[in-house]
C-alpha positions in Angstrom: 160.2 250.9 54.6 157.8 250.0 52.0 154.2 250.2 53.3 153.1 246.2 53.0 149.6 247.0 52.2 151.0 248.1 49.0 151.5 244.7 47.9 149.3 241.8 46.7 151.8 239.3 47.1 151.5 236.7 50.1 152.7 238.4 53.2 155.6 236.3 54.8 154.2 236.6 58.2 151.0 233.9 56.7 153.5 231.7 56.0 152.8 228.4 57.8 154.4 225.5 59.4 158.2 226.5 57.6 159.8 227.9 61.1 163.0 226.8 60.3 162.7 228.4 56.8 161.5 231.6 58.4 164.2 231.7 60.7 166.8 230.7 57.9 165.7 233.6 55.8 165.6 236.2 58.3 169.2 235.4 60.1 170.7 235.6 56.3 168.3 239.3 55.5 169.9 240.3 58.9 174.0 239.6 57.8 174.3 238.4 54.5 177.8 237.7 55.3 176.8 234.5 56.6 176.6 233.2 52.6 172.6 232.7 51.7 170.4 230.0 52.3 169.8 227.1 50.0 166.3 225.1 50.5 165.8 221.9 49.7 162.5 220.2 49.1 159.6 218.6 47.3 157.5 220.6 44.9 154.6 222.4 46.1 156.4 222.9 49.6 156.0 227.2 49.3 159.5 227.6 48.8 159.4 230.1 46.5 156.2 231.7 47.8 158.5 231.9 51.3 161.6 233.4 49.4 159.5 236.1 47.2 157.7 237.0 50.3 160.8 238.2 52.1 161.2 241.1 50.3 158.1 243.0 51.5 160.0 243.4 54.8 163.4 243.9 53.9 164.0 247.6 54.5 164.1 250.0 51.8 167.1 251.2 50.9 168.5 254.8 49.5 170.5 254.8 46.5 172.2 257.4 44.2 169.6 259.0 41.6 170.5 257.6 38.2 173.2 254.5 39.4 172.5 251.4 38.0 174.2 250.0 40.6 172.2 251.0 43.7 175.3 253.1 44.9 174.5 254.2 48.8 174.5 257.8 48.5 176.3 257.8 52.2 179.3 255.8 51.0 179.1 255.3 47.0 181.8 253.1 45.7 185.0 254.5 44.1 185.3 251.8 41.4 181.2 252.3 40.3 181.2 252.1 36.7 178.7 255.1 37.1 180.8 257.4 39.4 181.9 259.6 39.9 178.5 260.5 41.2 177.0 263.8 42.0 175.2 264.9 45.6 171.8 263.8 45.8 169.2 260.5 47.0 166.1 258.6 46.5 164.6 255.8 48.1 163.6 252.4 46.2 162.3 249.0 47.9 164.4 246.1 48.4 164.9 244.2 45.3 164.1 241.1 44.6 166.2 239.7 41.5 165.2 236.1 39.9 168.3 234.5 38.5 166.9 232.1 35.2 168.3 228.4 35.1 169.3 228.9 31.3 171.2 232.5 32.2 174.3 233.3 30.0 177.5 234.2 32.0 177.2 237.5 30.4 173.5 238.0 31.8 174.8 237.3 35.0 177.9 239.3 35.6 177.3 242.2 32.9 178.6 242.4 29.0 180.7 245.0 27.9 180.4 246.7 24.7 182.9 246.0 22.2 181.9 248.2 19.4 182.5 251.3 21.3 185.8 249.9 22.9 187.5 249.3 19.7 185.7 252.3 17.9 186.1 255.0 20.7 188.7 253.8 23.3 185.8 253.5 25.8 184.7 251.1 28.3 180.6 251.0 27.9 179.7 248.1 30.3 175.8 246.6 30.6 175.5 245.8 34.1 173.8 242.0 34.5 171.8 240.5 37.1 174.1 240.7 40.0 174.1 244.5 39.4 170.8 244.4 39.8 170.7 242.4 42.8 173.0 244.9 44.9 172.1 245.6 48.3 168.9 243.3 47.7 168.0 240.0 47.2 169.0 237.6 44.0 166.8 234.1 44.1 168.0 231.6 42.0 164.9 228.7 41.8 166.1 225.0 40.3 170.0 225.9 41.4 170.8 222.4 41.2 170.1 222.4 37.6 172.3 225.6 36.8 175.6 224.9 35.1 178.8 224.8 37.5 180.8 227.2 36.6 177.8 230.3 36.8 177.0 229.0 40.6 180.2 229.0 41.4 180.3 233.1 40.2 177.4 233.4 42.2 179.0 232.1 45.1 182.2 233.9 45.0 180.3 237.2 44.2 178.4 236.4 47.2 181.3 235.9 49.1 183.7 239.0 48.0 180.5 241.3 47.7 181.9 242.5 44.1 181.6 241.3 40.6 184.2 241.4 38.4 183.8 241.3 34.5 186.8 240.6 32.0 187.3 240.4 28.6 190.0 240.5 26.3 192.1 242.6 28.4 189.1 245.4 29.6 188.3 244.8 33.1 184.9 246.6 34.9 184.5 245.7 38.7 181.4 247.2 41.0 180.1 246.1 44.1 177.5 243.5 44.2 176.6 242.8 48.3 173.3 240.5 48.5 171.4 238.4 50.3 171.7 235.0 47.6 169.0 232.3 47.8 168.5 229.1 46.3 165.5 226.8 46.2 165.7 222.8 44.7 164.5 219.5 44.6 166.6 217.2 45.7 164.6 214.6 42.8 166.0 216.3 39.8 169.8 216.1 41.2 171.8 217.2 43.7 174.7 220.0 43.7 178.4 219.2 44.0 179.5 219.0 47.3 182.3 221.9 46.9 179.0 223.7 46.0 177.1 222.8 48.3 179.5 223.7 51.3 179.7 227.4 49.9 176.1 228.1 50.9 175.6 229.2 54.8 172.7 227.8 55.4 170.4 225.1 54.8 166.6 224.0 55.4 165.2 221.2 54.7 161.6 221.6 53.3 158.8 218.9 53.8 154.7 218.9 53.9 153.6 218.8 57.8 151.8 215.6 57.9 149.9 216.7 60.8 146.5 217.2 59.5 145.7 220.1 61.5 148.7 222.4 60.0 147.7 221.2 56.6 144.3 222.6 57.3 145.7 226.0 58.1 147.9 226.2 55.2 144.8 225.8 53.1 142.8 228.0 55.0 145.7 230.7 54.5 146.0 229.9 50.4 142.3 229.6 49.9 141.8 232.6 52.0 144.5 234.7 50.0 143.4 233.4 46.7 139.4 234.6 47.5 140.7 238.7 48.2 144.4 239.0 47.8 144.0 243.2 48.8 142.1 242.1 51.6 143.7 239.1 53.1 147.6 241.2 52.6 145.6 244.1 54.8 145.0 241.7 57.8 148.7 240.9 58.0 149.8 244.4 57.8 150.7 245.1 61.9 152.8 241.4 61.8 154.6 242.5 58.2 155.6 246.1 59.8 156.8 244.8 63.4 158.6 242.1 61.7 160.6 244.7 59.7 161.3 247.1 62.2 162.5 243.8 64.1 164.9 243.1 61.2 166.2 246.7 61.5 166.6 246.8 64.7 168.8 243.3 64.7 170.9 244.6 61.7 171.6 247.5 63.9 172.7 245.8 67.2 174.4 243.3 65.1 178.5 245.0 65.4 178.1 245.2 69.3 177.2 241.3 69.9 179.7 239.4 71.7 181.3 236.6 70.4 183.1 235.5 73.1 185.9 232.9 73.0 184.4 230.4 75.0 181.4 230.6 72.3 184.2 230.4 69.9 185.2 227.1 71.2 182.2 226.2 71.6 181.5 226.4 67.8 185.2 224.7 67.3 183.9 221.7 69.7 180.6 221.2 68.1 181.6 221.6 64.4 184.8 218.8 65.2 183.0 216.1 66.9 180.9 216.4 63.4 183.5 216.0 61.3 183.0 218.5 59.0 185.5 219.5 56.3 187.3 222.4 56.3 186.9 225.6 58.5 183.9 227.1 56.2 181.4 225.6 58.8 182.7 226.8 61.9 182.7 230.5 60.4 179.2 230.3 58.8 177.8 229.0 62.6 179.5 231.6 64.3 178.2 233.9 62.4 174.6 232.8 62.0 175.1 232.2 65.7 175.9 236.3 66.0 173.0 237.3 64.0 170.4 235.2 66.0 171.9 236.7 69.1 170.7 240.3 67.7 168.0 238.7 66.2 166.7 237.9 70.0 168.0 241.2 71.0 170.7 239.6 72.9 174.8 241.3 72.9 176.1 238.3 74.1 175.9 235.1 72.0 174.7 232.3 74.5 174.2 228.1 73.6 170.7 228.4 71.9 172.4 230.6 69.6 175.0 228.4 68.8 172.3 225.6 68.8 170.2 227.5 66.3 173.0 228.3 64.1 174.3 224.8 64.2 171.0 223.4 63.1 171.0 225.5 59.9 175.3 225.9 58.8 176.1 222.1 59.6 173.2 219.2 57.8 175.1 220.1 54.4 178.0 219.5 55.2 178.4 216.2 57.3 177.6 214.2 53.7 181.0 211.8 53.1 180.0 210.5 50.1 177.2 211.7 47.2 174.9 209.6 48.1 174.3 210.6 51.8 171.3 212.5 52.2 171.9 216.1 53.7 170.5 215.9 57.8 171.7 216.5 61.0 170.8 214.5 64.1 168.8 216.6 67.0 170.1 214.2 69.6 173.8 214.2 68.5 173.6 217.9 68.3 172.2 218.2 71.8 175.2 215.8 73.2 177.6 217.6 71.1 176.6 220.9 72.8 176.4 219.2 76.2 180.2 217.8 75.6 181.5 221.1 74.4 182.5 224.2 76.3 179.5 226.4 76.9 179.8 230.0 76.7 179.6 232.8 79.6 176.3 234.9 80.1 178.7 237.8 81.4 180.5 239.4 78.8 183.4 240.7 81.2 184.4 237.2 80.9 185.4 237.8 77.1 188.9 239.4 77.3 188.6 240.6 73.8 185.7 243.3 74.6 182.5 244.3 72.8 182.6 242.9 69.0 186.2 241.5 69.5 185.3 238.0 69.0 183.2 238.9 66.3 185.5 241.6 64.6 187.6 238.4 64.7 185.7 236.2 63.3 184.7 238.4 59.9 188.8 238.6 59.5 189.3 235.6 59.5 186.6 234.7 56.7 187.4 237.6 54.4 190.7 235.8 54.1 189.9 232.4 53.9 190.3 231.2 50.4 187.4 228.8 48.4 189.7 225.8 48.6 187.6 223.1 46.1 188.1 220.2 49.2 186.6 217.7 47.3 188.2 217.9 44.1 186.3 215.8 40.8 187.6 212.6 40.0 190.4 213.0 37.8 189.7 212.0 34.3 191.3 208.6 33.5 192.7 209.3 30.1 196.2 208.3 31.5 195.2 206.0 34.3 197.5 203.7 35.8 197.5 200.7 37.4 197.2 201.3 41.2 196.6 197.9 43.1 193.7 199.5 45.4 191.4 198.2 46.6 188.5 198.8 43.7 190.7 198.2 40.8 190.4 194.6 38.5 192.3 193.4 36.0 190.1 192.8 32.8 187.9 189.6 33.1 188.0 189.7 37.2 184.9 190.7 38.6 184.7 192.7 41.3 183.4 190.7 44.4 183.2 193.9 46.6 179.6 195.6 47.4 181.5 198.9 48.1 181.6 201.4 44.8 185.0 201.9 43.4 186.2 204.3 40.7 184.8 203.5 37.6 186.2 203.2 34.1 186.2 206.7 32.3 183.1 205.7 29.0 182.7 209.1 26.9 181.2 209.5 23.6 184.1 210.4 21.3 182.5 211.9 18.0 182.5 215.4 17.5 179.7 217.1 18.4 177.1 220.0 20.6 176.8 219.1 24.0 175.9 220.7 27.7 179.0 221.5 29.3 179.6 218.7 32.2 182.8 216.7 32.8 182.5 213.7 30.4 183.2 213.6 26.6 184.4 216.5 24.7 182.2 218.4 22.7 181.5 222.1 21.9 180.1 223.8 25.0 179.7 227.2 26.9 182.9 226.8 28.7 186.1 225.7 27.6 189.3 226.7 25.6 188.8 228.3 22.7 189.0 227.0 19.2 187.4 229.0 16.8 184.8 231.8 16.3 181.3 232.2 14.6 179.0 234.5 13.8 176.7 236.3 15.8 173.0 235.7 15.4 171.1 239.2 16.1 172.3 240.1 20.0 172.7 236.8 20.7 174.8 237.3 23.9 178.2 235.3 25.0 181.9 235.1 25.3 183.5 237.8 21.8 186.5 236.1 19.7 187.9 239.9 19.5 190.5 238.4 16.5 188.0 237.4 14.7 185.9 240.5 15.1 188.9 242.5 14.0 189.3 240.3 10.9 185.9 240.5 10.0 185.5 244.6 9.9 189.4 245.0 8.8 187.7 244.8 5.1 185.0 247.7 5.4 187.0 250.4 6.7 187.9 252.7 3.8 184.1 252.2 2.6 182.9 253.0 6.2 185.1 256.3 6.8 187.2 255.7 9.1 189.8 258.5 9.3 191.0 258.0 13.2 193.0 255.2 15.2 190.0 254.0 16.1 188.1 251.1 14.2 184.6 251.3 12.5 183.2 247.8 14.1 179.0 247.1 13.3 177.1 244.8 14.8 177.1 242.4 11.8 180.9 242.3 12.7 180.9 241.0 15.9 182.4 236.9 16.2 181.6 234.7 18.9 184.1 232.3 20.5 183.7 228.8 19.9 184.6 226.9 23.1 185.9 223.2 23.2 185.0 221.7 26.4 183.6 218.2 28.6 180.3 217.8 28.4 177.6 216.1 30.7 175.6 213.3 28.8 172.6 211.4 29.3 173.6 208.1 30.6 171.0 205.7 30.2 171.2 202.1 32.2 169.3 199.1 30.5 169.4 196.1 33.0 168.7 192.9 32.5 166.5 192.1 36.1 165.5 188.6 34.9 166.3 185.0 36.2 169.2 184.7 33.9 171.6 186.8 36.1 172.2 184.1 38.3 172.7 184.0 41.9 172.1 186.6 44.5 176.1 187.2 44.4 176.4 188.0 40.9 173.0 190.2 41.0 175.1 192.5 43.8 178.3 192.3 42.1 176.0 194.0 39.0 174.5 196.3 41.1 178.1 197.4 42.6 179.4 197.9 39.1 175.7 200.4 38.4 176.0 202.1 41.4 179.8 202.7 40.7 179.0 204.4 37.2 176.4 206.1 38.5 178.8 207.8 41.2 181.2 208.2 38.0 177.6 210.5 36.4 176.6 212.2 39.3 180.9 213.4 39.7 180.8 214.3 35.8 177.4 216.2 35.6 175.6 213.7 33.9 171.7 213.2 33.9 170.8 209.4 34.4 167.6 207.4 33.5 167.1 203.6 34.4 165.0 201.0 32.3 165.0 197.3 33.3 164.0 194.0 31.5 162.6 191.0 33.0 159.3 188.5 32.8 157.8 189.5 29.3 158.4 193.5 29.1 160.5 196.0 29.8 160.2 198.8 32.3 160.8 202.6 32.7 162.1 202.6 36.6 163.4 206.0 36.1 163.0 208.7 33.3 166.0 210.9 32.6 166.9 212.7 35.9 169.7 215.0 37.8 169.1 213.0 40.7 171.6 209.5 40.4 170.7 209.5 44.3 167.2 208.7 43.3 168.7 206.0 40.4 171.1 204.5 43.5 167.6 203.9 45.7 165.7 202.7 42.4 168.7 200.0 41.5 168.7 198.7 45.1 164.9 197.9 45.6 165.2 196.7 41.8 163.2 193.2 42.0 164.6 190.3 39.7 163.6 187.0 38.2 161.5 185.6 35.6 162.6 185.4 31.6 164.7 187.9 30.0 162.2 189.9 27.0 166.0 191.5 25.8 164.7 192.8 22.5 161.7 194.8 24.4 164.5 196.3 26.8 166.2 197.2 23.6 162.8 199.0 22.0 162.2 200.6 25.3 165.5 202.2 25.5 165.5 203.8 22.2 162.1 205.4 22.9 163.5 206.7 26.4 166.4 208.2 24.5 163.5 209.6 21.3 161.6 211.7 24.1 164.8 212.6 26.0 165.8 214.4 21.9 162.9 216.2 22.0 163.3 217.8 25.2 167.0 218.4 25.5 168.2 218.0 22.2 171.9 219.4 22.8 172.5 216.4 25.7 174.1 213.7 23.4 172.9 210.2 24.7 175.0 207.3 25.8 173.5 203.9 26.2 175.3 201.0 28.8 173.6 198.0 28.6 174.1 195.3 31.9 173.2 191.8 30.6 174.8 188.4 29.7 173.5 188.5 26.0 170.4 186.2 26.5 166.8 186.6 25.2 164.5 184.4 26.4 161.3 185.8 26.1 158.8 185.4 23.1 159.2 183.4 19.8 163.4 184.0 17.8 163.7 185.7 21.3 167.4 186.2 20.3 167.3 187.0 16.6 164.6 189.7 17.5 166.8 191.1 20.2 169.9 191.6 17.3 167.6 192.8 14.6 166.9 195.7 17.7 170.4 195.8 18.4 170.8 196.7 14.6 168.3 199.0 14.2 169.9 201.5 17.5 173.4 201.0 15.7 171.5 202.6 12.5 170.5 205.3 14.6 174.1 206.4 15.8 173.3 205.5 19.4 176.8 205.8 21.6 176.7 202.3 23.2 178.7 200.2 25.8 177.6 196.5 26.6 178.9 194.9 29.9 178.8 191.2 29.6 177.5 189.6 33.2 177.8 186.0 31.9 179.8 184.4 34.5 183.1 183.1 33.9 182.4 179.5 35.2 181.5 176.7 33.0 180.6 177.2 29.3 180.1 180.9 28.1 177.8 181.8 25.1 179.5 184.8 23.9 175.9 186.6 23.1 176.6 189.6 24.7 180.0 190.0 22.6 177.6 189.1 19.9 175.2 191.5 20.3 177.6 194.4 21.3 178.7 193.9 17.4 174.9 194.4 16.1 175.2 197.8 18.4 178.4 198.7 17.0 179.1 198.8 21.2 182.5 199.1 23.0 182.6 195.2 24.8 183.6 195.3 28.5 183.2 192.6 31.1 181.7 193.1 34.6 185.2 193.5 35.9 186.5 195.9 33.4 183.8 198.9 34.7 186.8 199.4 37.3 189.3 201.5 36.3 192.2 199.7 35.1 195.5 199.9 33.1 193.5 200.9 30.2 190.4 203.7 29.2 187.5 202.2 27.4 186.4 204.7 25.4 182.8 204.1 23.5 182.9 205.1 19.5 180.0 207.2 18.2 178.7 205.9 15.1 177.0 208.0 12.5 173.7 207.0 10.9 173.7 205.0 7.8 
């Protein structure tokens, strides 16, 4: 093991006041079967101080001289691009590989050369970051904000302990065994739930407010900060006995018992939770295995089980997308006292030593990733259901309960992120063309058109064999046609003029109801509100539409209705958002019934702003909250013209016998 002196980075042992994270981190270093550990929590919390600190006690590990792929020299894997491999070993540390948010696919799983496949006949394969990660550990900081369909190959890599590359009809595979950990904040957007479930474990990460543990954590800092060298050398003994301790649990881990009471046990507790799935009572019974040898323990008794529950099962008791992640202590503590506990004697297990574990890791290796909570299905072809939640257009909804909202989409052409909403050119997605290559730019090759362009060159270039003379400059990239995720941006109208109390929920329902529509498609959100004499930024551009929901629902109303300043405030939300994420087109619903109140020509200033965002091409969708008794004014219809808007009433945000769709309109 790697002498911790020799490092100047803060030991894991100073750590304070994150037990639970400790814990988390250690159980996972001990079995990475169990599926990594995703924490959650508020900047500044040392999550990833925690996470880069682990790997100055993971145990080194002896690897195959020359093998990218950190081959154990004991049992080297048949299928390694680099075998076969000849007799020898060295020793590295454990690895700690950080996983960028704006990774390609082909930085993550490995590229493969085509130049020397279509020139030589030859496989040549550049092993990526899970390569590199083998047998150690691959962090993945901001996960929440890393596109789907690359945390979803982390996860299954995670889970198989291989990772596979294909392209165009060459396939490499090599192993790629890890211990996988993600940190977030929950402010900047949550992960799916089908995501979130595939994790093992999760912490929950907050500042102690107890003043004294605050006091030692800045005694610790201040003290490291002052003489890194010297403060790493006082924690030496605690690093090295931790380690051996990890050692010796890895070792001791194949003769712990799982018995089958503890099985049902597990079963008991994970039911009267209602989780989803079986994923949850595998993860606890593992964690629940690995704490057992973590204690030095063979058998797996209750506060196993307890402290296995508390980590496998807060993630995945949420029912909808806006329940926070959490897990009761005192429903836990009845559901263990309900639930069958297990024997201390392992004679009572009829299976024998490992049986129930043996079991168990059967059992998971064939489970498949069934996607249990499936996205909403796109409403291109929606029909008319009668549910509860549907409205004929003109109806408002009355309900407070969300219901599936109307599919909007921006529906000109264009470069987006890849999400689930309107279709644009993205990462991912059927192919549709090709391009050129700029430098080494990295990503998915349109072989076809790679053909096509060196096909010209090759009596100038030599060629005398089957093989073809491809350069770099040849090389096309595919052009993918995909959904993408867009900024939806809400402008509400908070002022007096939306009427009663009734019709102020029924608005918010129909918000909260799109914003459950974003947070299913990907989308980033941002909130700006209107009311007295100026508008208001309640909530910049985000990930998190569980942070919009709580904004909307302590949103204060009353007063005038300044509509041309929520217009102007709007358009500069969407400027900044440009600057900063330029390839995320914008789409702009506006909740209001059409009148301007505030200032002098209150209403002609609000169209002449209406105007000036249809100049700038500004996707748009106005939903009318004039009520349908009495005399209606028509302004909103009015200015949904000036926007060159899509028109919907308050009851046609529910999804319906027909899609809205909302017309991009180029700049004049």
């Amino acid at each position: 093991m790697r002498p911790a002196a020799a490092s100047t980075g803060f030991p894991f042992t100073a750590v304070v006041g994150m037990e639970d994270l400790q814990l988390a981190l250690i159980l996972a270093a001990i079995s990475p079967a169990i599926g990594g550990v995703l924490i959650r929590g508020e900047k500044g919390t040392a999550k990833s101080t925690a996470v880069r600190a682990l790997t100055e006690i993971l145990p080194s590990v002896d690897v195959v001289p020359g093998c990218r792929f950190s081959c154990d020299p004991d049992e080297p894997d048949a299928s390694c691009p680099d075998g076969p491999h000849a007799d020898g070993r060295s020793v590295r540390a454990a690895r700690l590989v950080e996983l960028p948010v704006g990774a390609t696919e082909d930085r993550v799983l490995g590229s493969l050369h085509l130049e020397k496949a279509l020139a030589e006949g030859v496989t040549a394969y550049e092993p990526g970051l899970l390569a590199a990660a083998h047998r150690g550990l691959l962090y993945v900081d901001e996960v929440n904000l890393l596109h789907d369909h690359l945390v979803d190959v982390l996860l299954d890599a995670a889970a198989m302990g291989r990772a596979t590359v294909e392209r165009d009809g060459v396939s490499v595979t090599h192993p790629a065994r890890f211990v996988l950990v993600g940190t977030m904040n929950p402010e900047e957007g949550e992960l799916r739930p089908q995501l979130l479930d595939r994790f093992g474990l999760t912490v929950d990460v907050v500042a102690s407010r107890d003043p004294a543990v605050r006091v030692e954590v800045m005694r610790a800092r201040l003290a490291y900060e002052a003489d890194p060298a010297g403060f790493v050398e006082r924690y030496d003994g605690p690093q090295r006995e931790l380690a051996e301790r990890i050692v010796k649990a890895r070792d001791l881990l194949s003769e712990v018992i799982l018995t089958d009471a503890a099985l049902r046990q597990i079963a008991e507790i994970c039911a009267s939770f209602d989780v989803d799935g079986m994923r949850a009572d595998l993860v606890t019974a593992r964690t629940a295995v690995a704490h057992a040898a973590w204690s030095g323990r063979t058998v797996v008794e209750v506060d196993d089980v307890r402290a296995a529950a508390k980590l496998a099962l807060p993630h995945r008791r949420r029912r909808n997308p806006f329940d926070a992640p959490g897990l009761d202590d005192q429903q836990l503590e009845e559901a263990i006292n309900n639930s069958t506990p297990p024997p201390v004697d392992p004679d009572d297990d009829p299976d024998g030593p490992g049986g129930g574990a043996d079991r168990t890791n059967a059992e998971a290796d064939n489970s498949p990733d069934v996607d249990e909570n499936p996205p909403a299905a796109d409403t291109d072809h929606a029909e008319p259901s009668g549910q509860a939640g549907s409205a004929p257009v003109g109806e408002v909804v009355g309900s407070s309960e969300p219901y599936k909202a109307r599919l909007l989409r921006v529906e000109a052409a264009g470069v987006g992120v890849a999400g689930r909403r309107s279709r644009a050119i993205t990462e991912v997605g059927r192919v549709v063309g090709d391009r050129a290559r700029v430098g080494r730019e990295s990503g998915r090759v349109h072989l076809l058109g790679t053909m096509r362009s060196a096909a010209p060159y090759q009596h100038a270039r030599g060629r005398t064999g089957p093989g073809l003379a491809v350069r770099a400059s040849d090389v096309r990239l595919a052009v993918h046609e995909g959904r993408e995720g867009n900024l939806v941006l809400f402008c509400v109208d908070a002022s007096g003029s939306m009427g009663t109390k009734k019709r102020m929920g029924e608005v918010k329902t129909a918000i909260v109801s799109l914003l459950l529509d974003a947070y299913q498609r990907r989308d980033t959100v941002g909130l700006v509100t209107f009311a007295g004499a100026a508008a208001t930024v309640a909530l910049p551009p985000t990930g998190s539409v569980e942070t919009a929901v709580r904004r909307l629902e302590s949103l204060p109303t009353g007063g005038r209705t300044p509509l041309a300043e929520g217009l102007l405030q709007a358009a500069e939300v969407l400027r900044i958002a440009a600057i900063r994420d330029p390839r995320r087109r914008p789409l702009l619903v506006l909740v209001t019934d059409g009148r301007a109140t505030h200032g002098d020509n209150a209403f002609a200033r609000a169209r002449r702003s209406a105007g000036w965002l249809a100049q700038r091409g500004i996707a748009t969708v106005v939903v009318d909250c004039e009520p349908h008794r009495g005399v209606r004014l028509g302004l909103a219809a009015e200015l949904a013209g000036d926007l060159g808007a899509e028109y919907l009433d308050l009851g046609d945000v529910a999804a319906g016998n027909l899609v809205r769709t909302v017309t991009e309109r180029k700049a004049a």
